[in-house]
PDB file of N, H, CA, C and O in Angstrom:
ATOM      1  N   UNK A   1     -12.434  -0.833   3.316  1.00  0.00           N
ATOM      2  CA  UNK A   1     -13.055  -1.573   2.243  1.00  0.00           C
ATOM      3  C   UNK A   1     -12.702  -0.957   0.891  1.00  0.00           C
ATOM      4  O   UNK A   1     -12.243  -1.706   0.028  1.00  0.00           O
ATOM      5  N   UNK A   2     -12.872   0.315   0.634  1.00  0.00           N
ATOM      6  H   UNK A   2     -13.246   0.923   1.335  1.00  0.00           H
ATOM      7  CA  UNK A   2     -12.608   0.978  -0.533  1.00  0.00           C
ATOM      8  C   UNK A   2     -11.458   0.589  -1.154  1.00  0.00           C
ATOM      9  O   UNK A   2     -11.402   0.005  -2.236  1.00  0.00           O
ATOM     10  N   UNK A   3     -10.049   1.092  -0.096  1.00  0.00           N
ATOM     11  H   UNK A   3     -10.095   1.566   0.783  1.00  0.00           H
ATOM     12  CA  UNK A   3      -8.738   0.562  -0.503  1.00  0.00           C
ATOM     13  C   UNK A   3      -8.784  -0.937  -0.811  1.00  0.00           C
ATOM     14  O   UNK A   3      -8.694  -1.172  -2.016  1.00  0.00           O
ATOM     15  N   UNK A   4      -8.861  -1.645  -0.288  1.00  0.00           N
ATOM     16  H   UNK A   4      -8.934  -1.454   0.691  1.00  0.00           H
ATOM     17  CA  UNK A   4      -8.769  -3.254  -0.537  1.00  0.00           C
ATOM     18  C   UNK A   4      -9.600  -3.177  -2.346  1.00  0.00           C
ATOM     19  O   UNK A   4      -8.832  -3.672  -3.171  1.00  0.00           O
ATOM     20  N   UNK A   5     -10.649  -2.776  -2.842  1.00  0.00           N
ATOM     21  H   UNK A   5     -11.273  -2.374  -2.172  1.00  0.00           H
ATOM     22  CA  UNK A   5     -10.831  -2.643  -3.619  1.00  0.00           C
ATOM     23  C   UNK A   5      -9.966  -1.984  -4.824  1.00  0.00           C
ATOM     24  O   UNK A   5      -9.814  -2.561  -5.901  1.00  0.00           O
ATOM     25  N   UNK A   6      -9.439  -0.762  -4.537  1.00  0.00           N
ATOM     26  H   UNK A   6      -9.563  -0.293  -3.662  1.00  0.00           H
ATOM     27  CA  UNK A   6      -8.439  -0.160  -5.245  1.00  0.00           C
ATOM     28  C   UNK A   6      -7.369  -1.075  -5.267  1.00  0.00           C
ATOM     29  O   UNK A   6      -7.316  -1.893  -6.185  1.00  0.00           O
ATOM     30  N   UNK A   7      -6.429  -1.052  -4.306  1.00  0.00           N
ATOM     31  H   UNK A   7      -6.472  -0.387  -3.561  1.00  0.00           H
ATOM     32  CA  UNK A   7      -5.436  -2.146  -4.455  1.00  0.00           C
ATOM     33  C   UNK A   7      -5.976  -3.257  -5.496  1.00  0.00           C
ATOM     34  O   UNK A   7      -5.968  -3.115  -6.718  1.00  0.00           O
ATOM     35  N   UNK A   8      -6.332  -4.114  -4.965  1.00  0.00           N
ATOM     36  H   UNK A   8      -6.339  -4.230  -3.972  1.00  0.00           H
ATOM     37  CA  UNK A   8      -6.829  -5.318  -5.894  1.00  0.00           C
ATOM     38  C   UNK A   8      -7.129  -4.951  -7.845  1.00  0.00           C
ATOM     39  O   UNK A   8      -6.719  -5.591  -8.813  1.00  0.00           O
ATOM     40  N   UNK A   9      -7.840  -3.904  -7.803  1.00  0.00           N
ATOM     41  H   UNK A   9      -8.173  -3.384  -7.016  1.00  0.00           H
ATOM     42  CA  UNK A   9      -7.898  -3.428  -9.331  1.00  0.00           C
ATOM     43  C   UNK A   9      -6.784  -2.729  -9.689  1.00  0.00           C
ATOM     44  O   UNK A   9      -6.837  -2.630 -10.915  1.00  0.00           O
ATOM     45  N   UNK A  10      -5.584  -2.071  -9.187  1.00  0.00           N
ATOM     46  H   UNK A  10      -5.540  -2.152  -8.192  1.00  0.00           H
ATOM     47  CA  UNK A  10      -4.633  -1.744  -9.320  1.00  0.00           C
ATOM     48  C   UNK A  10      -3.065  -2.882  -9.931  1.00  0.00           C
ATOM     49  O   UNK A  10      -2.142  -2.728 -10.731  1.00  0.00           O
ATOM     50  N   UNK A  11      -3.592  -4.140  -8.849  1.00  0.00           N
ATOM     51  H   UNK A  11      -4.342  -4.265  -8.198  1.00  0.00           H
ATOM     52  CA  UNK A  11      -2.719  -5.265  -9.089  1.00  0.00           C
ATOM     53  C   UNK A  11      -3.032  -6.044 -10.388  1.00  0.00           C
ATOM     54  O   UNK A  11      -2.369  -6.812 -11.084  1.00  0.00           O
ATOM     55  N   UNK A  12      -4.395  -5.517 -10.458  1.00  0.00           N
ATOM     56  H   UNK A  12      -4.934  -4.893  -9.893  1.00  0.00           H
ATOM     57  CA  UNK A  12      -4.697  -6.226 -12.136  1.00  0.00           C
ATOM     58  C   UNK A  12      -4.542  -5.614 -13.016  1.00  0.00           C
ATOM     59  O   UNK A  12      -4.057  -6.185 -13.993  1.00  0.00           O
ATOM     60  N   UNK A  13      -4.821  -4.372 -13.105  1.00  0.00           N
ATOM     61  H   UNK A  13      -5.215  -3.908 -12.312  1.00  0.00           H
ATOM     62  CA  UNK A  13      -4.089  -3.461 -14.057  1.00  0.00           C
ATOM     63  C   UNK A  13      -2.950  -3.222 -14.214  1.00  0.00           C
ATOM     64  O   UNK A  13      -2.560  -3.225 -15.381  1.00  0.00           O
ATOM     65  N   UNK A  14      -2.155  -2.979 -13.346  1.00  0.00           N
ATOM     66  H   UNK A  14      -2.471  -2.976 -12.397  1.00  0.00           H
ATOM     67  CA  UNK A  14      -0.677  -2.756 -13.797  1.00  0.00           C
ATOM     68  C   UNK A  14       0.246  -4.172 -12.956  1.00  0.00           C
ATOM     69  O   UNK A  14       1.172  -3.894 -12.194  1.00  0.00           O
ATOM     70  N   UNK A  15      -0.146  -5.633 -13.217  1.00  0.00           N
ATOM     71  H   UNK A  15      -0.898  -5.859 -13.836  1.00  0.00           H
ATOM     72  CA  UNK A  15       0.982  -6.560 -12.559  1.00  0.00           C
ATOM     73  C   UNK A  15       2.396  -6.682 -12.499  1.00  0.00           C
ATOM     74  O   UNK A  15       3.006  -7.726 -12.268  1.00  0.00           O
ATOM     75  N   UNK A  16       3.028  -5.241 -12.781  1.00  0.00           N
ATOM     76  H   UNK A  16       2.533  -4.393 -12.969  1.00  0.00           H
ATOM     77  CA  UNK A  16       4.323  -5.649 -12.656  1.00  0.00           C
ATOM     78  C   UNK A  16       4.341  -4.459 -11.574  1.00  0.00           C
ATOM     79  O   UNK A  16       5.295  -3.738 -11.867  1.00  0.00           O
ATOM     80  N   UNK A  17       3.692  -3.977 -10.474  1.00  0.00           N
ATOM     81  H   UNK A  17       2.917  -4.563 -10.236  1.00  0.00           H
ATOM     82  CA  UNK A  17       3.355  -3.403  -9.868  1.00  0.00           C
ATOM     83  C   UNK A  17       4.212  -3.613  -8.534  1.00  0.00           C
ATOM     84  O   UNK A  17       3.767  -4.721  -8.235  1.00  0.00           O
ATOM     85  N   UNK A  18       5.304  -3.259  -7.340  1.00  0.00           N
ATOM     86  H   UNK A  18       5.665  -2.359  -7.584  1.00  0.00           H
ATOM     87  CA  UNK A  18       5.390  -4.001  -6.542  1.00  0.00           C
ATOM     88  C   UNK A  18       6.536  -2.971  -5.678  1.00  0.00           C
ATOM     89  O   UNK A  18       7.345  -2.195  -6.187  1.00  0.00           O
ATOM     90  N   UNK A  19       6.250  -3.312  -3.877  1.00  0.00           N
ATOM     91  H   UNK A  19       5.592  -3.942  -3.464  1.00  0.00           H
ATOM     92  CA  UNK A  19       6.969  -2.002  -3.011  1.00  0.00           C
ATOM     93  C   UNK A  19       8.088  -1.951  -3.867  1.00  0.00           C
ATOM     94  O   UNK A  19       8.581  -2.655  -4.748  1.00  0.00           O
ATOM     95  N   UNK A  20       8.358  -0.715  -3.221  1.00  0.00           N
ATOM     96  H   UNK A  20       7.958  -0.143  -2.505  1.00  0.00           H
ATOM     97  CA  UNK A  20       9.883  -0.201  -3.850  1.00  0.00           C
ATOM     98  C   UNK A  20      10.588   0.144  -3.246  1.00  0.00           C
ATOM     99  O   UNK A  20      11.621   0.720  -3.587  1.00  0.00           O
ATOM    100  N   UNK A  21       9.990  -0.285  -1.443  1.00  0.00           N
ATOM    101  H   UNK A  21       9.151  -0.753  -1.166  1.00  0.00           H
ATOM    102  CA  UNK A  21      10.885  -0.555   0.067  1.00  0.00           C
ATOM    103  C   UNK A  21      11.199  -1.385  -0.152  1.00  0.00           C
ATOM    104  O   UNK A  21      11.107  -1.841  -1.291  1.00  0.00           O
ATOM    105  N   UNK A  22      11.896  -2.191   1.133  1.00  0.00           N
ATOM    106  H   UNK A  22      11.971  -1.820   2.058  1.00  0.00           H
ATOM    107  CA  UNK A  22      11.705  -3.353   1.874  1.00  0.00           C
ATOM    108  C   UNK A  22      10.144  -3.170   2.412  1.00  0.00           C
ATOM    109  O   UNK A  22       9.478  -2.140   2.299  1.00  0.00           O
ATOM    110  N   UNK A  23       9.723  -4.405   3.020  1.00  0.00           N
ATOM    111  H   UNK A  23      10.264  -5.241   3.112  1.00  0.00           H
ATOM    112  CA  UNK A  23       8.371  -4.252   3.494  1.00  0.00           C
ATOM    113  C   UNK A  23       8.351  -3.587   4.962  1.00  0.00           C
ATOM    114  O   UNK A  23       7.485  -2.880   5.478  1.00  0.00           O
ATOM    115  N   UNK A  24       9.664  -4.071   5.502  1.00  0.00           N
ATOM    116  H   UNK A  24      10.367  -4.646   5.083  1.00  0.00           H
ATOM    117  CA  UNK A  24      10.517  -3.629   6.870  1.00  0.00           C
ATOM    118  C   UNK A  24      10.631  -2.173   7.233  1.00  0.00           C
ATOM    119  O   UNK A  24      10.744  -1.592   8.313  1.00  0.00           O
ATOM    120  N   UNK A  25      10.556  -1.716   5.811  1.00  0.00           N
ATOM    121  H   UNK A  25      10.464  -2.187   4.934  1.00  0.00           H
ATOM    122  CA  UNK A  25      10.611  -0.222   6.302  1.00  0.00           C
ATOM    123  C   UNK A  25       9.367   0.815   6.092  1.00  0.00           C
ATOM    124  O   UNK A  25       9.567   2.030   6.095  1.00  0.00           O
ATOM    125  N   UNK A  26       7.894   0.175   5.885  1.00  0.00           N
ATOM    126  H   UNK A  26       7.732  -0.812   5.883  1.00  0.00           H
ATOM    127  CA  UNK A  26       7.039   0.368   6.095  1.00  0.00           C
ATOM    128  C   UNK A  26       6.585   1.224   7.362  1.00  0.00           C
ATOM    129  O   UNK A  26       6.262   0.653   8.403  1.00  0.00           O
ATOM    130  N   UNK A  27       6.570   2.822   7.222  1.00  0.00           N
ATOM    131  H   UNK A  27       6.833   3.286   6.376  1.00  0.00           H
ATOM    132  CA  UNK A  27       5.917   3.041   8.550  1.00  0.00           C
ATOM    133  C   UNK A  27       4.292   3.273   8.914  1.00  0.00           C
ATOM    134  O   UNK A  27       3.497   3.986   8.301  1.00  0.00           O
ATOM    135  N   UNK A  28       4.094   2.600   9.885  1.00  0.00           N
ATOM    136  H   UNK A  28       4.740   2.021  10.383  1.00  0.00           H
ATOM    137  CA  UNK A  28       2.458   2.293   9.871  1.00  0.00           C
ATOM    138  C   UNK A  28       1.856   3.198  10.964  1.00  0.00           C
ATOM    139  O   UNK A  28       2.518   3.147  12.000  1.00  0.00           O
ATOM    140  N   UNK A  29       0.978   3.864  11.012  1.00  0.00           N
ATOM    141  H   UNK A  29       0.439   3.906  10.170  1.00  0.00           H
ATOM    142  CA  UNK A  29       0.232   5.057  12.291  1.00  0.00           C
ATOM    143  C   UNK A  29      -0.415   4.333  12.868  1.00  0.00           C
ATOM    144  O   UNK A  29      -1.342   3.787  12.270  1.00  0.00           O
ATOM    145  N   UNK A  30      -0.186   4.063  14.186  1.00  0.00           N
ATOM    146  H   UNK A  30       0.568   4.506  14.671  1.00  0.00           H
ATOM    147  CA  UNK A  30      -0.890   3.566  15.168  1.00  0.00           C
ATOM    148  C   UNK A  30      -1.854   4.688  16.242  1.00  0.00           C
ATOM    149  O   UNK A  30      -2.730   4.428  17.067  1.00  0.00           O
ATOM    150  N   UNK A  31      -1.139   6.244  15.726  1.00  0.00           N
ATOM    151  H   UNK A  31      -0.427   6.455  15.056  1.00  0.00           H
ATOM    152  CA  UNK A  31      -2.133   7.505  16.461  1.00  0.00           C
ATOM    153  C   UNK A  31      -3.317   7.803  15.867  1.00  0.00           C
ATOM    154  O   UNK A  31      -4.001   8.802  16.089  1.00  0.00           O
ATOM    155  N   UNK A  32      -3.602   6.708  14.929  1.00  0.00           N
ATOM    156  H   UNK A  32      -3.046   5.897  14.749  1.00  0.00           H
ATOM    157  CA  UNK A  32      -5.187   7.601  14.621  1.00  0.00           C
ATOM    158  C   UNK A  32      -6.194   6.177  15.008  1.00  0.00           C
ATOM    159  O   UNK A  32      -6.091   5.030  15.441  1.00  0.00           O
ATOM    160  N   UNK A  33      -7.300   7.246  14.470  1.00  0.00           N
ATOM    161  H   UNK A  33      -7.384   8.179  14.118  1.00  0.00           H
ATOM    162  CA  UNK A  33      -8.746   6.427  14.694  1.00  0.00           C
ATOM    163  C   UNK A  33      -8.642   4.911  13.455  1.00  0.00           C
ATOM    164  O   UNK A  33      -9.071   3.759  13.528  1.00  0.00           O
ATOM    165  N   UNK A  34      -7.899   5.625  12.457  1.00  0.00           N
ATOM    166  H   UNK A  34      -7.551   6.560  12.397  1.00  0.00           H
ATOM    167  CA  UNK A  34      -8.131   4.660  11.315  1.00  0.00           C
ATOM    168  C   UNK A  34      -6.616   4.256  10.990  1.00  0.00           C
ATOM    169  O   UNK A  34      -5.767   4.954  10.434  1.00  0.00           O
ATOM    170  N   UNK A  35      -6.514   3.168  11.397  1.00  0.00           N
ATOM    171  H   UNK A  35      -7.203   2.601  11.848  1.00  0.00           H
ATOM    172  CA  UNK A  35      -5.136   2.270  11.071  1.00  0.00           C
ATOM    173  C   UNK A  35      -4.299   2.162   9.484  1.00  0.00           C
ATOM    174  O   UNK A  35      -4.466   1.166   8.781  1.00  0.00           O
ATOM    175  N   UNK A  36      -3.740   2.876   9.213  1.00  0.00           N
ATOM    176  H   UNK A  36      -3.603   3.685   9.785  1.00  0.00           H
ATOM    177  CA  UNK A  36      -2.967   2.707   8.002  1.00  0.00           C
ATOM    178  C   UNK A  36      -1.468   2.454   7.889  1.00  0.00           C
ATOM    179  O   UNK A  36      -0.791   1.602   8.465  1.00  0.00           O
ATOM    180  N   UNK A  37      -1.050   3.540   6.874  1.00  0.00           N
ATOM    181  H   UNK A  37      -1.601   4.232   6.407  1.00  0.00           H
ATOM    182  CA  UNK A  37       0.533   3.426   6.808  1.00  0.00           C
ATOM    183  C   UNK A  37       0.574   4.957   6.172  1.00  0.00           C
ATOM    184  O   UNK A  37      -0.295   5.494   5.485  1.00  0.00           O
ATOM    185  N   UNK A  38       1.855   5.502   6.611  1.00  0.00           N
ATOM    186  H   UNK A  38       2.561   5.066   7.169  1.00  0.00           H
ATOM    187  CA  UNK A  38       1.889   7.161   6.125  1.00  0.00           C
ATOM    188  C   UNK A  38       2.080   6.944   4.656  1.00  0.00           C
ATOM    189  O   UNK A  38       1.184   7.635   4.170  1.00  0.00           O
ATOM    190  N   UNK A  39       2.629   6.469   3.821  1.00  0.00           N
ATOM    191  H   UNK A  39       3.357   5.908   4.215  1.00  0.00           H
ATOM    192  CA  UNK A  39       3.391   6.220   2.426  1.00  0.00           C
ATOM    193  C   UNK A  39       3.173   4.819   2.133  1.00  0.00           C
ATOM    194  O   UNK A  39       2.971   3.792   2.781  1.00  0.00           O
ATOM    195  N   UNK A  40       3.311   5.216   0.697  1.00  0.00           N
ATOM    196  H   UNK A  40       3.475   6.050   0.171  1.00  0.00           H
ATOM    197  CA  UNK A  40       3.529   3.332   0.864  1.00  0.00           C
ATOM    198  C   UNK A  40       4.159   3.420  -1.074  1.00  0.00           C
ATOM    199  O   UNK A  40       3.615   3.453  -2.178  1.00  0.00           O
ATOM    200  N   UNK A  41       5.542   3.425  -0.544  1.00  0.00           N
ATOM    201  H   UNK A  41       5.984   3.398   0.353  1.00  0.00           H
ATOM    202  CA  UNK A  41       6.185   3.398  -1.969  1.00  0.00           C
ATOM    203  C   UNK A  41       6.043   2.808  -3.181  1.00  0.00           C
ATOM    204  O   UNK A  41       6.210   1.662  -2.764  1.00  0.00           O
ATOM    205  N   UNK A  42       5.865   2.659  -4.373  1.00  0.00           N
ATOM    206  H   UNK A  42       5.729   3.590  -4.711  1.00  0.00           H
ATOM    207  CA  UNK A  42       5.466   1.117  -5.272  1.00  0.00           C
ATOM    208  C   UNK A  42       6.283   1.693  -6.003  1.00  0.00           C
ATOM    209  O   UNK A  42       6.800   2.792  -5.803  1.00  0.00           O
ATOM    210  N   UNK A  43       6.512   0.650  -7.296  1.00  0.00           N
ATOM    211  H   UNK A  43       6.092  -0.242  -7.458  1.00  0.00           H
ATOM    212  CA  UNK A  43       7.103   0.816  -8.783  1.00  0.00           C
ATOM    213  C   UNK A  43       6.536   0.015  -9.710  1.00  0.00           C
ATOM    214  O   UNK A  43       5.689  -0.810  -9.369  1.00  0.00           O
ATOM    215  N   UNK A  44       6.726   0.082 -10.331  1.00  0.00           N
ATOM    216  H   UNK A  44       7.415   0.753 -10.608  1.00  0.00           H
ATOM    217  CA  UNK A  44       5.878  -0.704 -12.185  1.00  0.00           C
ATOM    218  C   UNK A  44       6.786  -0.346 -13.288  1.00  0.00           C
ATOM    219  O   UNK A  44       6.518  -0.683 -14.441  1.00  0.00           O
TER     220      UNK A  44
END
């Protein structure tokens, strides 16, 4: 919940905001309790 919040006020503050992967090369942790992604590159 927190993140979804951050993100979202992040995309309004800085809209030229956007990965700086492919989305493809996203790596996501499936070994924990709490589902994320290790990194998650951006640029602005």
């Amino acid at each position: 919940m927190e993140l979804q919040v951050v993100y979202g006020t992040l995309y309004r503050r800085i809209p030229t905001m956007k990965l700086a992967i492919p989305p493809e090369r996203i790596r996501f942790k499936h070994d924990m309790i709490v589902y994320g992604v290790h990194e998650l590159p951006v640029s602005w």
